[in-house]
N, C-alpha and C positions, 0 to 999 in steps of 0.2 A: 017399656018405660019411656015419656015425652022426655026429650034433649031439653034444657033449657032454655028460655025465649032469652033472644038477645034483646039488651036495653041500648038503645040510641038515646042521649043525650038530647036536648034542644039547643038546634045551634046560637051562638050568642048569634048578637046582630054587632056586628064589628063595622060598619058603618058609622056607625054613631059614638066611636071610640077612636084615640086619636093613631091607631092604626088605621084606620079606612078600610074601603070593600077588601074583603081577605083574594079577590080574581087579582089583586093588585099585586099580592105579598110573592118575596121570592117562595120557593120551593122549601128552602131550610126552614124558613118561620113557619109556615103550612106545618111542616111533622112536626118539627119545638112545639108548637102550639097543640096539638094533636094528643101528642105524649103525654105535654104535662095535663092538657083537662081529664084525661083517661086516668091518670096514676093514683092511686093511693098514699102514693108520698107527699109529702111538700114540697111544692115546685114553685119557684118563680122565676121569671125570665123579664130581663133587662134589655129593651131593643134601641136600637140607633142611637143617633147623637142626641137625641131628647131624652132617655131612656126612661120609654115609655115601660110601666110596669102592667106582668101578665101573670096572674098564680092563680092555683085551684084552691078549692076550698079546704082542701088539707092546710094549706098555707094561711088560708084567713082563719081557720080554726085555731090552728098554731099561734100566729100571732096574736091572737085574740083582740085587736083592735074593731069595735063596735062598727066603724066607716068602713072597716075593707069587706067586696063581695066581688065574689070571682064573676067574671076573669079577670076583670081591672083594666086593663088595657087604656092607660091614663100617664101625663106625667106626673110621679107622687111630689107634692110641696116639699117634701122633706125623703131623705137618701132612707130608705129601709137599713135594717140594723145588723142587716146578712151584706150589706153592702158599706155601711159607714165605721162597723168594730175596728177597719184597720187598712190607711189607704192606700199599703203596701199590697196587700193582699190577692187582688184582683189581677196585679200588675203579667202574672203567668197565661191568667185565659184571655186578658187583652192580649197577648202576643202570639196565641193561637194555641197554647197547651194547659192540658187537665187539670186541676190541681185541688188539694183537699184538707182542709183542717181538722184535727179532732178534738172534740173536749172545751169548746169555744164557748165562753160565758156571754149570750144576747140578753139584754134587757126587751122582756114581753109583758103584755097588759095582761093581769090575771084579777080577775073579781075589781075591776077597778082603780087597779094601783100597779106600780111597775114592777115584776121581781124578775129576778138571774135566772134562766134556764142554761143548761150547758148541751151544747149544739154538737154533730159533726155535718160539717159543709163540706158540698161537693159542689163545684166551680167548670160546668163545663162552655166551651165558647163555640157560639155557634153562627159559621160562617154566612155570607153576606155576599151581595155583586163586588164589594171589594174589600176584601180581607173580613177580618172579625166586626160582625153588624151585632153580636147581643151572647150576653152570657146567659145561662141557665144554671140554678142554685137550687142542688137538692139537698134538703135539711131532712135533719133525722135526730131521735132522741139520742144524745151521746151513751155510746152501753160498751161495758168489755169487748175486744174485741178476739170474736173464737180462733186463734192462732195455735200453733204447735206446740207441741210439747218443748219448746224453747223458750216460749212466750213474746219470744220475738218478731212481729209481723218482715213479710220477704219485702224486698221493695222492687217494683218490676216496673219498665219501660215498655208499654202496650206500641205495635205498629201495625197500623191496620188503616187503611185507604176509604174503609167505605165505612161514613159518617155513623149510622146505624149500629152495624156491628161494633167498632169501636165505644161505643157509648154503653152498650149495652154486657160488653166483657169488664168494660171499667170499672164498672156498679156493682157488677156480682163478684171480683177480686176485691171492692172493698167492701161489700156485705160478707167476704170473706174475711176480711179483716188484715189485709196488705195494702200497703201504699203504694200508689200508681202515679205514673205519671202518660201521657199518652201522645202519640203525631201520627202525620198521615204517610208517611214515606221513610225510607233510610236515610234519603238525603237530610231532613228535618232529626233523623234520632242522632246521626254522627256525631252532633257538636254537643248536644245534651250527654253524649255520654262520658264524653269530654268531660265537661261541668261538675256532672255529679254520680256516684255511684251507684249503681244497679245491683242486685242480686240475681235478676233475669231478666233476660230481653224475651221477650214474647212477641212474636211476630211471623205475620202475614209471608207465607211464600212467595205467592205472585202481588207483586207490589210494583205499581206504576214508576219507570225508571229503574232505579239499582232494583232488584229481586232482596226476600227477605236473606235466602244464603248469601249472596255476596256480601251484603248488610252482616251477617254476622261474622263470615272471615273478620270483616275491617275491624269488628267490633272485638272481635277474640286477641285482636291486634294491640288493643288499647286498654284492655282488663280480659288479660289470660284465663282468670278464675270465674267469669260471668258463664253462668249459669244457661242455658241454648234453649227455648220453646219452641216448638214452628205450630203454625195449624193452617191444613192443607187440606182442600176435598179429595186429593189424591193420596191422603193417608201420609204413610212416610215412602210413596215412591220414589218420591226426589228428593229424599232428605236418609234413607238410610246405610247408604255406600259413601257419606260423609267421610274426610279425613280428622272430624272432631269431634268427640259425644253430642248429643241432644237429646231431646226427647221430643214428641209430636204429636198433636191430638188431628184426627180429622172430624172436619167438619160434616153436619154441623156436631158436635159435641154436644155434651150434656151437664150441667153444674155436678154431679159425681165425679165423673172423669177428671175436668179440673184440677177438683180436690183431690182427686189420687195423684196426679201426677205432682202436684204443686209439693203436695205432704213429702213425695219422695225429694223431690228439691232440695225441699228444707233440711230433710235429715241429713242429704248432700254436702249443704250450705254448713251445717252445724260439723258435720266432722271436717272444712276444711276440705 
């Protein structure tokens, strides 16, 4: 049996876009860009202080506005409507964390005239030579979300260091149907947990600066009852002579695994 021929893309010509030669562009916008023209989802990304727009054509499909053709890479005259619904909204990934709305009513161009779609947006920000240089916004048609026999989605604090993985656990805990919220270090989760409640911390073992265990002492410290993930290529070697329950997947894991462990979570969560 032939394998499949792989399909390569024509690359735009981003020269003539008010990004310029892509030899230019940091490293982050290089994969943001990569990602979103490959995905099958609707992506759009917002870059720099001009913020110049970049979406696939899932995105101009979606919108359905006749002027837009991927990738864009332009400053739009007017704020997209993933962007202007609400101008609190954004204010989390401008400060460097994940963030997700569900069930959002945008106004889209359909046969010519404007009607309501209901959205869920996912807001992720994607760093820059100094601090946050451009969010990315993946929309999705709003649909039930598959959660436990509670019906209650778990709400977990992702920490994981390497841009990539993070992004990609985020997406499939809320294709799972849980609310995330996500940072790159312990030092960045400490005050967030502060803030707001979690049902589980999920996070990274080795983690630049504090480790994900010391991370969770402090955090067992400040909500007795959160919930403990780790995921380690070394399995639970460093995590199973704990003096505090957990649970651990090693890497890399599988979207089953996940779901097993998370389900058991929840049932955790539900008794209390």
């Amino acid at each position: 049996m032939n394998s499949p021929a792989a399909v390569t893309p024509p690359a735009p010509d981003w020269s003539a876009t008010a990004l310029g030669d892509r030899a230019t562009w940091p490293a982050s916008l290089q994969l943001t860009v990569d990602i979103l023209l490959n995905s099958p989802q609707a992506m759009l990304l917002v870059w720099g202080a001009e913020q110049i727009m970049v979406y696939n054509e899932a995105y101009a499909n979606l919108a359905g506005l006749p002027s837009l053709r991927a990738p864009g890479g332009h400053v739009p005259a007017m704020q997209p409507a993933a962007w202007s619904w609400n101008s609190a909204a954004l204010a989390p990934a401008r400060e460097g964390r994940s963030v997700s709305y569900r069930g959002v009513d945008l106004p889209l161009w359909r046969d010519g005239r404007i009607e309501q779609q209901r959205l869920d947006l996912y807001y992720t920000p994607v760093p820059g030579d100094n601090g946050v240089a451009g969010i990315l916004c993946t929309l999705a048609i709003a649909r039930p979300a598959p959660v436990a026999d509670s019906g209650q989605p778990l709400r977990l604090l992702v920490v994981e260091d390497n841009t990539d993985a993070r992004y990609l656990v985020c997406e499939t805990l809320r294709a799972l149907g849980h609310k995330v919220e996500s940072v790159a270090s312990g030092e960045e989760a400490l005050p967030l947990l502060q803030q707001q409640r979690f049902d589980v911390l999920f996070t990274d073992v080795s983690l630049p600066g504090m480790s994900g265990v010391d991370l969770a002492r402090q955090a067992l410290r400040q909500a007795p009852r959160l919930a403990l993930l780790f995921a380690s290529g070394y399995g639970d070697e460093l995590t199973r002579h704990l003096e505090f329950p957990s649970q651990s997947l090693q890497k890399p894991y599988d979207i089953e695994q996940l779901q097993s462990v998370l389900e058991r979570i929840a049932a955790e969560v539900r008794a209390g």
